[in-house]
C-alpha positions in Angstrom: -13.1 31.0 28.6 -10.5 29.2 30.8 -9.8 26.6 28.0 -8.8 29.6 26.0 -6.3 31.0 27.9 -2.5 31.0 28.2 -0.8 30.4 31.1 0.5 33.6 31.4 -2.9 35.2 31.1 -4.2 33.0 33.8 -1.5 34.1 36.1 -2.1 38.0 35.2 -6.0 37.6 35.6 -5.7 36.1 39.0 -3.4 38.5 40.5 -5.1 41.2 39.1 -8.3 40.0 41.0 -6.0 39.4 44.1 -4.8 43.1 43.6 -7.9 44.8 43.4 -9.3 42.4 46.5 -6.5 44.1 48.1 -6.7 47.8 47.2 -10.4 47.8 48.2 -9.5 45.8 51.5 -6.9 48.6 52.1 -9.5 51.4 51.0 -12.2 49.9 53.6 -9.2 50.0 56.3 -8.4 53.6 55.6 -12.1 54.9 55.1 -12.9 53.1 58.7 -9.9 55.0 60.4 -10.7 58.4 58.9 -7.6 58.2 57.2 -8.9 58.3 53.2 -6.7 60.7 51.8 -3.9 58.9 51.9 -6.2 56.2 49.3 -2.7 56.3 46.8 -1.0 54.2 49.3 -4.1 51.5 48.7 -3.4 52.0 45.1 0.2 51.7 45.4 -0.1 48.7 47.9 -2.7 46.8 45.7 0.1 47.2 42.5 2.7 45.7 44.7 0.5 42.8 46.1 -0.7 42.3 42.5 2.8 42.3 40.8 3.7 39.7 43.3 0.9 37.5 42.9 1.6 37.3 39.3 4.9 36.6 40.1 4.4 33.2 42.4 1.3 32.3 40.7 2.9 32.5 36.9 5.9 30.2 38.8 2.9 28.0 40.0 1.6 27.4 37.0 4.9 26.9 35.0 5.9 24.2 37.7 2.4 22.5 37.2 2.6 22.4 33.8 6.3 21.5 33.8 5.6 18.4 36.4 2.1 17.4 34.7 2.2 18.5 30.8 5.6 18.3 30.3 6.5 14.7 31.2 3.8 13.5 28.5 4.2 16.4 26.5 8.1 15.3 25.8 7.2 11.2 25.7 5.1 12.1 23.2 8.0 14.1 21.2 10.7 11.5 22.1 8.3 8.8 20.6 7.8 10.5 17.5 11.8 11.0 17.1 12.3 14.8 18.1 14.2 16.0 21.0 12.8 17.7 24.2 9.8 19.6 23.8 9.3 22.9 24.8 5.8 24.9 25.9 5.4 28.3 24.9 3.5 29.9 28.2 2.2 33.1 25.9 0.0 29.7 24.1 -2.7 28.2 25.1 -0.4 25.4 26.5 -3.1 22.7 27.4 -5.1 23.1 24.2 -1.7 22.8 22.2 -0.7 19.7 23.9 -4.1 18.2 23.9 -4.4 18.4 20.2 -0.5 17.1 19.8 -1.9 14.3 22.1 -5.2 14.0 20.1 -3.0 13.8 16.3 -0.6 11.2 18.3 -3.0 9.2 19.7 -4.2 8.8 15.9 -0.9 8.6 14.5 -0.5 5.3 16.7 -3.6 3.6 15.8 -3.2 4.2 12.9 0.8 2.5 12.9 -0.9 -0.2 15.3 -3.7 -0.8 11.9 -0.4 -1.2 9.5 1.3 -3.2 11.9 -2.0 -5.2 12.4 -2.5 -5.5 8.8 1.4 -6.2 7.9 1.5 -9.2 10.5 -2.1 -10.6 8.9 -0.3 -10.5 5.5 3.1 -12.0 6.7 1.2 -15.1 8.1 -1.3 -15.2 4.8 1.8 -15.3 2.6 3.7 -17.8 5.1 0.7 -19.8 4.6 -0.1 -19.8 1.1 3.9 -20.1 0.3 3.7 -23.2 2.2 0.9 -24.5 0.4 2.1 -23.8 -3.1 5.1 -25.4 -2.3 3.8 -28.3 -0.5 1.3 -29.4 -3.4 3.5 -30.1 -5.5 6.1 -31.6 -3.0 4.0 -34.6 -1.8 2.9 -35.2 -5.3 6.5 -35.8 -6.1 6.8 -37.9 -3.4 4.1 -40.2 -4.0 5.0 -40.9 -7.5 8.7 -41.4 -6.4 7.4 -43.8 -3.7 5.1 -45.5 -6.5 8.5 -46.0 -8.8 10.7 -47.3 -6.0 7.5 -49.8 -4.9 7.8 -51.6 -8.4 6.2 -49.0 -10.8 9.1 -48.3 -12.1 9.9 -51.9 -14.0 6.4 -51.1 -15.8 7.8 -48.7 -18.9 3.8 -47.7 -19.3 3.8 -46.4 -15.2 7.4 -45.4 -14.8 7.1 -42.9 -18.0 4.1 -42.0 -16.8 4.5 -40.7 -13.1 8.5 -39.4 -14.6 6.2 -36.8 -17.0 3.9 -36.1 -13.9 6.7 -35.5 -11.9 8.3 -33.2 -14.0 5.3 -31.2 -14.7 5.6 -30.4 -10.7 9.2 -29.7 -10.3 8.4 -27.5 -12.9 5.3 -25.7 -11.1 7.9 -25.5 -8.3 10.1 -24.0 -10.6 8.3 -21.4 -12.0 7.0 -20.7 -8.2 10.8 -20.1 -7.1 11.0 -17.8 -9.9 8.1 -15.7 -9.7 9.2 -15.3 -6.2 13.0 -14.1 -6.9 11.4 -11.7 -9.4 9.1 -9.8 -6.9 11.8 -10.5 -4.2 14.0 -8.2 -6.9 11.3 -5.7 -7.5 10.1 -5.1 -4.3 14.1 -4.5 -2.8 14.5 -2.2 -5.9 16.7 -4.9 -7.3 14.5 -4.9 -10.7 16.1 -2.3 -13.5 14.1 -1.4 -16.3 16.3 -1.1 -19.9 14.0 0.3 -22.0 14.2 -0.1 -26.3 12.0 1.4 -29.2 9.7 -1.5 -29.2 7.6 -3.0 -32.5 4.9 -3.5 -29.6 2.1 -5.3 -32.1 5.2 -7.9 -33.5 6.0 -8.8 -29.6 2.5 -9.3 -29.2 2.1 -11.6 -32.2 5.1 -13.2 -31.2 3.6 -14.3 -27.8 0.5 -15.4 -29.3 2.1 -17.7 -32.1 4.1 -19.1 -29.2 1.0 -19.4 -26.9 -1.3 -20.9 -30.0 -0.9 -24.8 -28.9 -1.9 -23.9 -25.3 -4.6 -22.0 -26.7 -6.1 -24.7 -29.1 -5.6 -27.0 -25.9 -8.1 -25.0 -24.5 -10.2 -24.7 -27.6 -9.5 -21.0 -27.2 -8.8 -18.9 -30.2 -6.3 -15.9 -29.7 -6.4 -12.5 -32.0 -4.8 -9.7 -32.7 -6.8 -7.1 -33.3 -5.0 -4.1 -35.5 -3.9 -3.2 -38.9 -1.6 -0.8 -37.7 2.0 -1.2 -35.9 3.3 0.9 -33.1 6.7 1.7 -31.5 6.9 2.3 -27.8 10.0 2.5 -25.3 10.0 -0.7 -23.0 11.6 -3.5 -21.3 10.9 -6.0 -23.8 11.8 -9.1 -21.7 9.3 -7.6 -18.8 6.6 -6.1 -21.3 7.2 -9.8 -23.2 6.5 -11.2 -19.1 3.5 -8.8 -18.7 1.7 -9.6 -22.3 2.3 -13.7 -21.7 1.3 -13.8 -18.2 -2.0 -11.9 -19.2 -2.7 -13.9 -22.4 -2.1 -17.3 -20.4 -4.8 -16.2 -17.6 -7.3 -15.6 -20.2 -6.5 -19.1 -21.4 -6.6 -20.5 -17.9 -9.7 -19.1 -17.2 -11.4 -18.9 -20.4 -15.1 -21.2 -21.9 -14.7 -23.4 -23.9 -15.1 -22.0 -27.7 -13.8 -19.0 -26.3 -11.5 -15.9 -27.5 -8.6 -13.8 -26.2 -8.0 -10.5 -28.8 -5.3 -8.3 -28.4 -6.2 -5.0 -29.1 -4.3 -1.5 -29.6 -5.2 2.1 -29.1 -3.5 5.5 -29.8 -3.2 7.6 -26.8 -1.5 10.6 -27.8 2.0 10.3 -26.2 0.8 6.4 -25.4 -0.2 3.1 -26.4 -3.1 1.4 -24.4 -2.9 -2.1 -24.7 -5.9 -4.8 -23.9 -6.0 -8.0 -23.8 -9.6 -8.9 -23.5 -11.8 -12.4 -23.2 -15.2 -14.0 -22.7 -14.3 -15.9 -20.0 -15.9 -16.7 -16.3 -14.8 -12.6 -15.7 -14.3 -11.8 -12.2 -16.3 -11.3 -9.5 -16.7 -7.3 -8.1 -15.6 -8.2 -4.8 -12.3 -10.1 -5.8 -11.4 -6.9 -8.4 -9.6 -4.8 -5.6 -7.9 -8.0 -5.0 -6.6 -9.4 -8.0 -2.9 -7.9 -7.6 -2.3 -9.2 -4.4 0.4 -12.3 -4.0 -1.2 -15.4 -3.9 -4.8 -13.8 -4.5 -7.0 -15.9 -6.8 -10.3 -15.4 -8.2 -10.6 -19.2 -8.5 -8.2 -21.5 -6.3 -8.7 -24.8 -7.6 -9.1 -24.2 -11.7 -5.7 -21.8 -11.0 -4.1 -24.5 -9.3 -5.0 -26.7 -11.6 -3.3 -24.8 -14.3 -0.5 -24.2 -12.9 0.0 -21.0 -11.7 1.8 -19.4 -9.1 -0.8 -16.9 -7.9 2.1 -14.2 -8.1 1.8 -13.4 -11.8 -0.6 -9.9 -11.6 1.6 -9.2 -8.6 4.9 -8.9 -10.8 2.6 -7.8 -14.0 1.4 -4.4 -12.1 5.3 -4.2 -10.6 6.5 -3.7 -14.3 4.2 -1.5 -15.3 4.2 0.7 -12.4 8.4 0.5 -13.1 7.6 1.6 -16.2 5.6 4.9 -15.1 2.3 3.3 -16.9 -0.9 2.6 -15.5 -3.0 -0.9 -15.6 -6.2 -1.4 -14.9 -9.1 -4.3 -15.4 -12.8 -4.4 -16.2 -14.3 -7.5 -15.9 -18.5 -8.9 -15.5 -18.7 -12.1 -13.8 -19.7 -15.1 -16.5 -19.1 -12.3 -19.2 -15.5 -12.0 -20.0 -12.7 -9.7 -18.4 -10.6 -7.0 -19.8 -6.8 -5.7 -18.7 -5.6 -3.1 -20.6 -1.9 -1.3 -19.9 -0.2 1.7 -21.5 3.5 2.2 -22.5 5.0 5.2 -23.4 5.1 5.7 -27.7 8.0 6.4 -29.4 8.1 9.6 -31.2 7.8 8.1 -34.7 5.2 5.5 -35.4 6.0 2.7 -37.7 4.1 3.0 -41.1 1.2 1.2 -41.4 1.1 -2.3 -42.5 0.1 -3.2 -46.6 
C-alpha cells in the first residue's frame, strides 16, 4: 500500500515501472525494424533510463518532503524543545510524522486542559481568598464604626464588640497562617524533623486540650486503646494534623455526639482514625475535601471558624511524611479519617 511505503521505495518502484516502460518501448522499436537481436541494448538502455529515474525522482520526493513535511515536522520539534528534526527517507516518512503530529496534537490539548484547569483554580482561590479575608474585615469595621459612634462610652457594648472583634482578627490570623504554611509546603520550604513519638500520649494531649471546645459542642471525645505506640514523626505537624482533624469532627458534629480516637497495628505502621457521627460527607464532595478552600458546608464552617485550608495542609504532612490518608464517610452517618505513621522499632509496653 502507498501509505506503507518509504520514500525511497516509492522512488525505486516508479523508476522501475519507467524502466521497464522503456525497455519494452525500445523492444517494440527494434522488433519493428527487424533489428531484434541486438534486444541487450533495450535491456541495457531500460537500466540506464531506470537508474536515472530513480535518481531525479528520489531528489523529487526528498525536496517535497523537505519543503512540505519538514517545515511542520521541525515546528513541531522546536515546540517540544529539541533541535532540528531529521527524516529518515528508508522510513515510512509521512506515517512517522503523522503519528509525531497525532501524539503532539494530544500533548497540546492536553497542556491547553492544565492550563485551562490551572487558570479556573487561580481565579477560584483569588476569589475565595478574598472572601475569607473580607468577612471578617467588614465585620471589624462595623464594630469599630459602632465604638467610635458612641458605643464605646457603654462598658456593656464597647466590651462586647472589643471580644467580637478579636475573635475576627483572630480568624484572620489563623487564615494568614494556614496560608504561610501551604505557601512553605508547596515551595518545598516545609522540613520534616522526625522523633520516636509516644503517638497515643500526643493524642490524649490534644483531646484534654480540645475538651472545653468539645463540651461546647456537647460532643464527647475518646480515645480508644489500651495499648501505647511509638512512631517517628514531626510532632509539631503530626500534633497540627491530629488537632485540625479532631476540631472538624467538633465543628461538624450532632449534638450528643462522639469523636474516638482509635489505633491500629500495621506491621511496620500505625494507622490512626479519628472517627464521628456527625452530618458525614456527601459522595460527591469526598474527591474534594483536600482542596484549598473546599468545604462540604460553607456556612456552619464559616461559622466556626475555619480557614478552609486545614485538610489541604493535613494531607501535605502526611504525604511529607511518606504516609497515606484517606476518609470514609456516609452522609447523616458520621465520617472517618484515618492516617498512618511509620512505627518505631520497639513498641512501648503496654499500659497497667
Amino acid at each position: 500500500m502507498m501509505e506503507n511505503r518509504t520514500p525511497k521505495q516509492i522512488a525505486r518502484q516508479s523508476a522501475l515501472k519507467i524502466g521497464v516502460i522503456t525497455l519494452v518501448a525500445s523492444l517494440l522499436i527494434l522488433l519493428g525494424t527487424g533489428s531484434f537481436h541486438f534486444w541487450y541494448y533495450a535491456v541495457a538502455v531500460g537500466i540506464v533510463i531506470e537508474e536515472i529515474s530513480y535518481f531525479f525522482i528520489y531528489k523529487a520526493v526528498e525536496e517535497f518532503i523537505n519543503h512540505r513535511i519538514n517545515v511542520l515536522y521541525k515546528t513541531i520539534n522546536k515546540m517540544k524543545g529539541g533541535g532540528d528534526a531529521s527524516i529518515n527517507m528508508d522510513e515510512d516518512a509521512i506515517e512517522k510524522v503523522n503519528q509525531d503530529v497525532m501524539v503532539w496534537a494530544s500533548e497540546q490539548i492536553e497542556e491547553i486542559k492544565i492550563l485551562r484547569e490551572t487558570d479556573s483554580f487561580r481565579k477560584d482561590f483569588i476569589g475565595n481568598l478574598a472572601h475569607e479575608l473580607k468577612t471578617p474585615l467588614f465585620n471589624i469595621q462595623g464594630f469599630i464604626s459602632t465604638l467610635i459612634e458612641g458605643g464605646v462610652d457603654d462598658p456593656e457594648i464597647r466590651e462586647k464588640f472589643l471580644i467580637k472583634a478579636e475573635r475576627n482578627i483572630d480568624r484572620m490570623t489563623g487564615l494568614l497562617e494556614d496560608l504561610d504554611s501551604i505557601y512553605k509546603i508547596e515551595s518545598g520550604g516545609m522540613t520534616i524533623d522526625p522523633h520516636p513519638t509516644n503517638i497515643v500520649e500526643l493524642c490524649r494531649e490534644i483531646v484534654d486540650s480540645l475538651n472545653n471546645k468539645a463540651e461546647k459542642a456537647q460532643i464527647s471525645l475518646s480515645i480508644q486503646t489500651n495499648e501505647n505506640y511509638s512512631v517517628s514523626c514531626d510532632v509539631k505537624k503530626i500534633e497540627q494534623v491530629i488537632s485540625n482533624l479532631i476540631v472538624n469532627s467538633i465543628n461538624y458534629g450532632k449534638e450528643a455526639g462522639v469523636t474516638k480516637v482509635k489505633f491500629f497495628d500495621m506491621g511496620d505502621n500505625v494507622l490512626i482514625e479519628i472517627s464521628d457521627n456527625g452530618i458525614g460527607i456527601k459522595k460527591r464532595d469526598l474527591m474534594r475535601i483536600y482542596e484549598r478552600f473546599y468545604r462540604v458546608d460553607k456556612s456552619r464552617s464559616r461559622d466556626a471558624g475555619g480557614s478552609g485550608l486545614g485538610l489541604a495542609i493535613v494531607k501535605h504532612i502526611i504525604d511529607a511524611h511518606g504516609q497515606t490518608i484517606n476518609v470514609r464517610s456516609t452522609y447523616g452517618k458520621g465520617t472517618t479519617f484515618g492516617f498512618t505513621l511509620q512505627k518505631e522499632s520497639q513498641q512501648v509496653n503496654n499500659l497497667t
